[in-house]
C-alpha positions as CSV (number, residue, x, y, z in Angstrom):
1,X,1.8,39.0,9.9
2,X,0.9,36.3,12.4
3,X,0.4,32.8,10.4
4,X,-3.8,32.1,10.6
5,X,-4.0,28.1,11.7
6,X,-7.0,26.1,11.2
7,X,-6.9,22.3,11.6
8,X,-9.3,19.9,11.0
9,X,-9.8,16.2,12.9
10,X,-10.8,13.2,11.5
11,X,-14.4,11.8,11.1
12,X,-16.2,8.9,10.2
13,X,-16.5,9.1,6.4
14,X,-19.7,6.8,5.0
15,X,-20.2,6.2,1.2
16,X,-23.3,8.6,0.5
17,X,-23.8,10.6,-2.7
18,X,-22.8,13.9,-1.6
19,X,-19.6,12.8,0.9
20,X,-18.4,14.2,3.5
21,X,-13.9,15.4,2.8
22,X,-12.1,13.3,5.1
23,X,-9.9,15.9,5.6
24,X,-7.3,13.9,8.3
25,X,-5.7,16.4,10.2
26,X,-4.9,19.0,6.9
27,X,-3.3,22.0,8.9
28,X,-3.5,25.4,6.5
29,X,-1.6,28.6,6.7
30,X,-2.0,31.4,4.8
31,X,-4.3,29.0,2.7
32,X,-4.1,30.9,-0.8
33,X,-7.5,29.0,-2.0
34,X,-9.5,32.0,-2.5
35,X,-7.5,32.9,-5.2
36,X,-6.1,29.8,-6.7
37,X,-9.4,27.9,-7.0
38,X,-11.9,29.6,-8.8
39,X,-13.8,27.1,-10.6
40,X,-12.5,27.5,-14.8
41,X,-14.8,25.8,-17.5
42,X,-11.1,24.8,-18.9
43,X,-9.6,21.5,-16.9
44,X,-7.2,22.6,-14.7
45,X,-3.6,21.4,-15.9
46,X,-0.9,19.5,-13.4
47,X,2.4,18.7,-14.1
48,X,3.7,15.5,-11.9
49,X,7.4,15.0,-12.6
50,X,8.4,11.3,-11.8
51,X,12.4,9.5,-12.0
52,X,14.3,6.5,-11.5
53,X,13.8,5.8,-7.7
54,X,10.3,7.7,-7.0
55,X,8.2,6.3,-4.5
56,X,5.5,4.6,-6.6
57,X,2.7,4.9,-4.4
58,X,3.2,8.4,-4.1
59,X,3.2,9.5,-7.6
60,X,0.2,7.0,-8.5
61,X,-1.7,8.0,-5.8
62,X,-1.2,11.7,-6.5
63,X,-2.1,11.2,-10.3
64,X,-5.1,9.1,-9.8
65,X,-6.8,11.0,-7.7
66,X,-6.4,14.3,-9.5
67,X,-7.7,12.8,-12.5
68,X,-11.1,12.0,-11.0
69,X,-11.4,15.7,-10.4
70,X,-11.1,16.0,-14.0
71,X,-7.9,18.0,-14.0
72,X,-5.6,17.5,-17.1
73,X,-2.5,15.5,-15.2
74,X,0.7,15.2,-17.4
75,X,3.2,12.8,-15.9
76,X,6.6,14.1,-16.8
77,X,9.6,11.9,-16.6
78,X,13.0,13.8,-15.8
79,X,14.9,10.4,-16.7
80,X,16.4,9.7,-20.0
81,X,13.5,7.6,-21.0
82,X,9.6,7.8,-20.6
83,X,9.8,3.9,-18.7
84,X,11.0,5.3,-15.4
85,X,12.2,2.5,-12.4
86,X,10.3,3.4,-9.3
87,X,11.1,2.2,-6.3
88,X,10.2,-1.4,-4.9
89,X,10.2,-2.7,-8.9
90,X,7.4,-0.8,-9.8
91,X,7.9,0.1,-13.8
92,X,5.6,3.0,-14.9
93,X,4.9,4.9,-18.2
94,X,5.4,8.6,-18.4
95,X,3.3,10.9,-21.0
96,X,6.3,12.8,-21.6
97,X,9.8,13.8,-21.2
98,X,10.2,17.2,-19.2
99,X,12.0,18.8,-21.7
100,X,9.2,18.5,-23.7
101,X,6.7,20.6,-21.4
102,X,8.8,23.6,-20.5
103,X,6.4,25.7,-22.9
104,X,3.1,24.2,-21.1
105,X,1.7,26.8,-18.2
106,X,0.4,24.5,-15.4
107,X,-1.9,25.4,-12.4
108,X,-0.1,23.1,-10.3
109,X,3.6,20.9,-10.1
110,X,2.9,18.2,-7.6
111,X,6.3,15.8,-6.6
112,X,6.6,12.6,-5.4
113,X,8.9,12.0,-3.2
114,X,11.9,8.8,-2.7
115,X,15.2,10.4,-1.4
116,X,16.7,8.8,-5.2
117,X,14.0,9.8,-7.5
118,X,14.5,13.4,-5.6
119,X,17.8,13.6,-5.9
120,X,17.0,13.0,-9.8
121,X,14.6,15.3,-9.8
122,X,16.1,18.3,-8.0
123,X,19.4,17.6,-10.6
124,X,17.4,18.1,-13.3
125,X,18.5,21.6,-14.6
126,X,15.3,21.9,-16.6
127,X,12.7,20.8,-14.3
128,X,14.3,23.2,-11.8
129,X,14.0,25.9,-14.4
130,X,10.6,25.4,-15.1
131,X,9.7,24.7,-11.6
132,X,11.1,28.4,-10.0
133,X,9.3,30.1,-13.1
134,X,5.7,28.4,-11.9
135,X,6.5,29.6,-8.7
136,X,7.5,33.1,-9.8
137,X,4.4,32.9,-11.8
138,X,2.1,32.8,-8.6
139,X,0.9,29.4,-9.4
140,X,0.6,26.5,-6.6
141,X,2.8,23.7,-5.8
142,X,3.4,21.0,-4.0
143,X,5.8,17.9,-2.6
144,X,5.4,14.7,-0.4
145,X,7.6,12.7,1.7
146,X,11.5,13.5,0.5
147,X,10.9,15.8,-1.9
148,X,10.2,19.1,0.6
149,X,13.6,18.2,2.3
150,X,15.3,17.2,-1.2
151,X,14.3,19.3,-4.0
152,X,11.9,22.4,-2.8
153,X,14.5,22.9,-0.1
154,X,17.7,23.0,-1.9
155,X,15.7,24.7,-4.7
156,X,15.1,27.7,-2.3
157,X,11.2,27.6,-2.9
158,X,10.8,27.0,1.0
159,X,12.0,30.3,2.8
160,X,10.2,31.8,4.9
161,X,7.6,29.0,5.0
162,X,6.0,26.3,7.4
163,X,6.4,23.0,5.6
164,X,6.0,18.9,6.5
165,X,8.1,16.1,5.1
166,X,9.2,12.2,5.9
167,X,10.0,11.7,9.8
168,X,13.8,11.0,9.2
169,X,14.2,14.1,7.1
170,X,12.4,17.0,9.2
171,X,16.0,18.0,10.5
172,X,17.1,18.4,7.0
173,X,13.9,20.1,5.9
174,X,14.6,22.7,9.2
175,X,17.6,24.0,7.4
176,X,15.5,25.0,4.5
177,X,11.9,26.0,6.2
178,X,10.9,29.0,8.4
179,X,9.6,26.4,10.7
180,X,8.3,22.6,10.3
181,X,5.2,20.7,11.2
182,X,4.0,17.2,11.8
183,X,0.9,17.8,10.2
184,X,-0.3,15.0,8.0
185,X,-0.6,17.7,5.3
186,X,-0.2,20.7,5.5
187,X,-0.9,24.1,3.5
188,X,1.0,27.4,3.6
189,X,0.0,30.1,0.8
190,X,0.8,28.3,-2.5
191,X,2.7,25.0,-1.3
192,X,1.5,22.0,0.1
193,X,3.3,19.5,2.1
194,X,2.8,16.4,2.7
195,X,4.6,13.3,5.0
196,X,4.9,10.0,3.4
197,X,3.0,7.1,1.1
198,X,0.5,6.8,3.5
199,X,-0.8,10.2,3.4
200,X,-0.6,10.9,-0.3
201,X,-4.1,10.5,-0.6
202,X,-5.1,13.1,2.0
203,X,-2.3,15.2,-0.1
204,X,-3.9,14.8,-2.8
205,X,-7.7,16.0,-1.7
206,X,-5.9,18.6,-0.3
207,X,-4.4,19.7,-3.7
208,X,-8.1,19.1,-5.7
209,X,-9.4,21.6,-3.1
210,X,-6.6,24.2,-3.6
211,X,-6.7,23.7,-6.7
212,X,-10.5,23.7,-8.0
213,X,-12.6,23.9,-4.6
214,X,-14.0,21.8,-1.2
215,X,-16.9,20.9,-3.1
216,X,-15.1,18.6,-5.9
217,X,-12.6,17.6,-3.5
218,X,-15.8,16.6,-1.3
219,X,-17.1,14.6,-4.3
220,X,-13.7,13.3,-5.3
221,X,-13.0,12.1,-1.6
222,X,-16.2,9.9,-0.8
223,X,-15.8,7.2,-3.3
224,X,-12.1,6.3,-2.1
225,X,-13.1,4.9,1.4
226,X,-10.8,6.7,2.7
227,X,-9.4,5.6,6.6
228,X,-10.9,8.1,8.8
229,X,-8.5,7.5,11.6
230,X,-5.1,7.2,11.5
231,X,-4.0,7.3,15.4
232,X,-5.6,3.6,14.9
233,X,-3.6,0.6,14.1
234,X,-4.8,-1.3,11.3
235,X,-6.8,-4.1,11.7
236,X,-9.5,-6.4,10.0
237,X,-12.5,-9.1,10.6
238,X,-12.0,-12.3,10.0
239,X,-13.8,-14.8,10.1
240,X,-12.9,-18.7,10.5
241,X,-9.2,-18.0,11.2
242,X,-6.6,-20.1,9.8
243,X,-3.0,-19.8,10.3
244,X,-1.2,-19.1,7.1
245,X,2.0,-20.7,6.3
246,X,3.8,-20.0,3.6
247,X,7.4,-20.2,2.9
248,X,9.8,-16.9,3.3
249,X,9.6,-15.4,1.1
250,X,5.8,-15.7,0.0
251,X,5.4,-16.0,-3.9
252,X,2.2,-13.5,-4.5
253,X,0.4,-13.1,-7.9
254,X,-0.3,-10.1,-8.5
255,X,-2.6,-9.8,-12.0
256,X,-2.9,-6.4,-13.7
257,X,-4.7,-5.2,-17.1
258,X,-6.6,-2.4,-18.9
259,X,-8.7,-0.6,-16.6
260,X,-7.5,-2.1,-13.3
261,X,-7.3,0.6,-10.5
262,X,-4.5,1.7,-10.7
263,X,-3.8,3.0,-6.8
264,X,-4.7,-0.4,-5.9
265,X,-2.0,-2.4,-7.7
266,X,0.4,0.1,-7.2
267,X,-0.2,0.0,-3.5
268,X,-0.5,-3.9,-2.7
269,X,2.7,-4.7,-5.0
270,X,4.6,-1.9,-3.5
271,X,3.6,-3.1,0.3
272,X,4.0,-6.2,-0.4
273,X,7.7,-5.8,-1.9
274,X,8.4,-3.7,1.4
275,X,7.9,-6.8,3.6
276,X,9.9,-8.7,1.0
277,X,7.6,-10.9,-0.3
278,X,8.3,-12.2,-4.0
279,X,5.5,-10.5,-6.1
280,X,5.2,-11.4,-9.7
281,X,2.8,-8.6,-12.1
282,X,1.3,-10.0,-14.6
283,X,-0.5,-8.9,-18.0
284,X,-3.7,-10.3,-18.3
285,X,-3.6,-8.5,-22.1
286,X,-1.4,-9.6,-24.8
287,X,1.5,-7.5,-23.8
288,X,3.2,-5.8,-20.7
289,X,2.5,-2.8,-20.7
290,X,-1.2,-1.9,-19.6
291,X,-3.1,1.1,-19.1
292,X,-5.2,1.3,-15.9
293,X,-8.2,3.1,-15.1
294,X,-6.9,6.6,-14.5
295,X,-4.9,6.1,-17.6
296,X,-1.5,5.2,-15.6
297,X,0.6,3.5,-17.7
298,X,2.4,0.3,-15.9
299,X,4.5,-2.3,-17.1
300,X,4.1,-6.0,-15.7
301,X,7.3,-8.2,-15.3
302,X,5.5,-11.1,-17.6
303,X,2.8,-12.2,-19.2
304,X,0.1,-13.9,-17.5
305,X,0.2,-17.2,-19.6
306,X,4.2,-17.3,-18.2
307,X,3.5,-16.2,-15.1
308,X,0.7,-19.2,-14.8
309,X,3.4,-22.0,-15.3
310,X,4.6,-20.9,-11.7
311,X,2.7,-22.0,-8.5
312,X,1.7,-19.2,-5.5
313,X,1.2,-19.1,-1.8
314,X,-1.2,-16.1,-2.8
315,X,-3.0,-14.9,-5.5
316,X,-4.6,-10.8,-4.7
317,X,-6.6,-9.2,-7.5
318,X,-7.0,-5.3,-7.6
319,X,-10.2,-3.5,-8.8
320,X,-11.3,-1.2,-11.3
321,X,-14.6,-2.1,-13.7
322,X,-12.2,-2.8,-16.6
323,X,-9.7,-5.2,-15.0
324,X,-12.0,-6.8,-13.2
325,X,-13.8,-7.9,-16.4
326,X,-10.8,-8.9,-18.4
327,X,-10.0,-11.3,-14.9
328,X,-13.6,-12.5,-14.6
329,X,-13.0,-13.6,-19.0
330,X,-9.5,-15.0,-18.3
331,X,-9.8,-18.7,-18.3
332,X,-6.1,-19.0,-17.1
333,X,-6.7,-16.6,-14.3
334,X,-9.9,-18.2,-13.3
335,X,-8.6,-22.0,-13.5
336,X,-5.5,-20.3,-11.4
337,X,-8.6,-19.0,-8.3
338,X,-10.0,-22.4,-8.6
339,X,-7.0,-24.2,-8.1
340,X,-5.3,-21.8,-5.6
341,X,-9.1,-22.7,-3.6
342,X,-8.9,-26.6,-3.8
343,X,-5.6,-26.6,-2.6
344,X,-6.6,-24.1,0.7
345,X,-3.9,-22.1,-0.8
346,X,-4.6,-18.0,-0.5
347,X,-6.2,-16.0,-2.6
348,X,-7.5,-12.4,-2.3
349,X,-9.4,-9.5,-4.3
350,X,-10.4,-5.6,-3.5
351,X,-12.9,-2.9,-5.0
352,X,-14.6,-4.5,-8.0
353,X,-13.2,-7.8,-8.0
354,X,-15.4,-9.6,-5.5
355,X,-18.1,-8.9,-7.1
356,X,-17.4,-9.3,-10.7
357,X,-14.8,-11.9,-10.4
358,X,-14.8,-14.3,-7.1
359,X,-18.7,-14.0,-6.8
360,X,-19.6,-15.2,-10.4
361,X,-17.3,-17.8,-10.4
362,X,-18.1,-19.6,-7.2
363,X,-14.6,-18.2,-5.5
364,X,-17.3,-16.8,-2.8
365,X,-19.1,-20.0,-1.5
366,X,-20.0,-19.8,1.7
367,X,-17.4,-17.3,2.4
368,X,-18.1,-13.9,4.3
369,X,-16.5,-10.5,2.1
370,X,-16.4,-6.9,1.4
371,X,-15.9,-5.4,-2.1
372,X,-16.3,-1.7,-3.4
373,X,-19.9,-0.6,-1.6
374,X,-21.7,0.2,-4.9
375,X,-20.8,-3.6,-6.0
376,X,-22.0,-5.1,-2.6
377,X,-25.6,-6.1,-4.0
378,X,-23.9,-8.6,-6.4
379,X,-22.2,-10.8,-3.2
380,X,-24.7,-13.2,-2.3
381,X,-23.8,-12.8,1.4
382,X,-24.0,-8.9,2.3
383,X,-23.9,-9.6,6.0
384,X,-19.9,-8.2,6.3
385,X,-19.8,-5.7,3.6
386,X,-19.2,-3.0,6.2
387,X,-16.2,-3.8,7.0
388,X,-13.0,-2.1,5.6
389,X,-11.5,-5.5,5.3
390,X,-12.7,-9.3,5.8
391,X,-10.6,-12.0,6.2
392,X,-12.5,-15.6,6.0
393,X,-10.2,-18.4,6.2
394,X,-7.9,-18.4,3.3
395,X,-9.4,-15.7,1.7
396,X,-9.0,-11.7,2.0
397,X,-11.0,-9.1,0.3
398,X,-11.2,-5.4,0.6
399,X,-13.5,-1.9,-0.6
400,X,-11.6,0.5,-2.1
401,X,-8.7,2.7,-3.1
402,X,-8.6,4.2,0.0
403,X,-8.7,0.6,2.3
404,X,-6.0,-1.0,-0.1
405,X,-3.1,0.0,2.5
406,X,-4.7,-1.9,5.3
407,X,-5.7,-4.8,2.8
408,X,-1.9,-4.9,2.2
409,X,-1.1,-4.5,5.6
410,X,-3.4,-7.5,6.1
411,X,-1.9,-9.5,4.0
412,X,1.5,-9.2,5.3
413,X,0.3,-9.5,9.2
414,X,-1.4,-13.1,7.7
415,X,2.0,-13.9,5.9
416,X,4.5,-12.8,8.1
417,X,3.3,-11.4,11.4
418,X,1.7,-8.9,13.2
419,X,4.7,-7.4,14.5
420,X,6.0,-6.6,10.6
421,X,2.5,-5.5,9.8
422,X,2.7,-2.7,12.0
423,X,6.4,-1.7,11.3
424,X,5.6,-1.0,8.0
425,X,2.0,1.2,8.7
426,X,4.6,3.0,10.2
427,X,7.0,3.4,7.6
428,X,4.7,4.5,5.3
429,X,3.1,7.5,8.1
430,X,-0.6,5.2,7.2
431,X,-0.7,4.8,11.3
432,X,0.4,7.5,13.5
433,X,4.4,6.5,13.8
């Protein structure tokens, strides 16, 4: 039977109540959502198996955002211990250990992808086990990145179907797939594929509308500011330009606690650590590990009362309602703002935290900035807020989830150049490579 195409193009998506899905070029075959998303008064359950060497920002991302569709998201760590090394330093917290949810029935496995984390994953007799019995079962699943080419491959779950992966693996994923597609994501009966970090959270809509239906992943979609065009390169406004010089590497603070947005630290450390900057986490609370807003657990490398006896050519805050308080109530992160300020050293926040941290503090005088568009009424100067991100002499700030890649990217053109700015958009698939 003749495969039934339907692709979607990108549009502008604005912040409204009822939003719009930014669907970004989702191609679907054989879409099985008729059948697999019928809305249940029970949360849906997802497995998302993580391992030593994971991309972070994929399995964040891909947990994050299917917990704000309410589904039941159990993070799953195929390594020996639930602390599981992703890649770029990122430390994060599974829920369990797989062999501790082989009797749970799940409406969806999701993997990350990171050619090492795969490799663990797709070695992992049990997961593998329990993976071919959802599949058997009729149930949907999905992989980003490596892990189409790396475990659904090898794990025979791709015969016969159209499928998508990293750039430098579609060879190897042709040896496993019936045919292969450069689709951002892409959707053939019950699997979904999906390219790189920088389109896990398109993947990710896409699996919330598999999964339970267009209408949550339409509701789910419009408060991420998502980018609504990717054949762009990523820019920003500034304002008041400045050269930034820092020494190579650049030391970057990088603050985290309970409640910060999770996607957003994930995403600015791990870009960040791509263009080899030195960025220190640290744990505004009294210990490392912290447990952000979509209840991702992540461990900090110190403590920010250590990490405050060190000096920074940057200092970038993340969002989320709950970290941004805890920052706005630290006096040691506050004094750290004000001094990075004085010194017209660099200092940066996203989502929540210009509003609720640099705004109340004075970090915001005569500055033009953005921040997460329900918080724009509390900046005193509203006239930029439209922008995805705003750069106004030594300072940087950003909207959302969705605009923390380019925020990154930002940072790293300001730090170290254009020129690595846009190698790594492409890296990560965020621009068209």
């Amino acid at each position: 039977m003749a495969l039934r195409h339907l692709r979607f193009f990108p549009h502008t998506l604005p912040f409204t109540p009822k939003p719009k899905l930014n669907t970004n070029r989702f191609s679907f075959f054989n879409s099985s959502l008729s059948s697999t998303a019928t809305l249940m008064a029970t949360p849906r359950k997802v497995l998302v198996p993580i391992a030593d060497g994971n991309e972070p920002m994929e399995a964040v991302i891909t947990i994050d955002v299917l917990r704000r569709s309410g589904a039941h998201v159990t993070v799953a760590s195929a390594s020996p211990n639930l602390a599981v090394q992703a890649l770029h330093g990122v430390k994060i917290v599974a829920d369990s250990l797989v062999s501790d949810v082989t009797a749970t029935a799940f409406d969806l496995v999701a993997l990350p992808g990171g050619i090492k984390g795969d490799e663990n994953l797709r070695d992992c007799k049990v997961l593998e086990g329990l993976v071919k019995k959802h599949v058997e079962d009729g149930k949907l699943y999905a992989a980003v990145c490596a892990a189409p080419a790396v475990v659904l491959g090898p794990w025979g779950l791709l015969n016969g179907l159209k499928a998508t992966c990293y750039p430098a693996l579609m060879e190897k994923l042709a040896s496993y797939a019936a045919s292969t597609s450069e689709s951002r994501v892409l959707v053939d009966g019950r699997v979904v594929t999906s390219r790189a970090p920088g389109t896990s959270m398109e993947f990710a809509v896409a699996l919330i509308e598999q999964l339970i239906g267009k209408e949550k992943a339409d509701e789910v979609a419009g408060p991420l500011v998502m980018c609504s065009n990717h054949d762009e390169e990523p820019t920003f406004k500034e304002f008041n330009p400045v050269q930034w010089t820092v020494e190579n590497p650049p030391k970057i603070l990088v603050p985290i606690a309970n409640g910060s947005e999770e996607m957003e630290a994930v995403i600015i450390i791990d870009i960040l650590r791509r263009a080899k900057a030195n960025v220190v986490v640290a744990s505004a609370e009294d210990k490392l590990e912290i447990v952000a807003s979509r209840n991702v657990k992540l461990e900090a490398d110190m403590l920010l009362d250590e990490a405050a006896k060190l000096s920074y050519d940057l200092i970038v805050l993340p969002g989320g309602l709950g970290g941004a308080q805890t920052f706005a109530n630290s006096e040691t992160l506050v004094s750290l703002l004000k001094k990075q300020r004085e010194s017209n050293k660099y200092y940066g926040a996203i989502c929540a935290s210009p509003a609720l941290v640099l705004e109340p503090h004075g970090l915001l005088k005569g500055k033009k900035a953005t921040a997460f568009p329900a918080m724009c009424s509390k900046l005193s100067d509203q006239s930029e807020v439209e922008n995805r991100v705003v750069v106004d002499g030594n300072l940087i700030t950003s909207r959302g989830p969705g605009t923390s890649i380019e925020f990154a990217l930002a940072i790293v053109e300001k730090l170290l150049g254009r020129t690595l700015a846009l190698e790594l958009a492409k890296a990560v698939v965020f621009a068209r490579p």
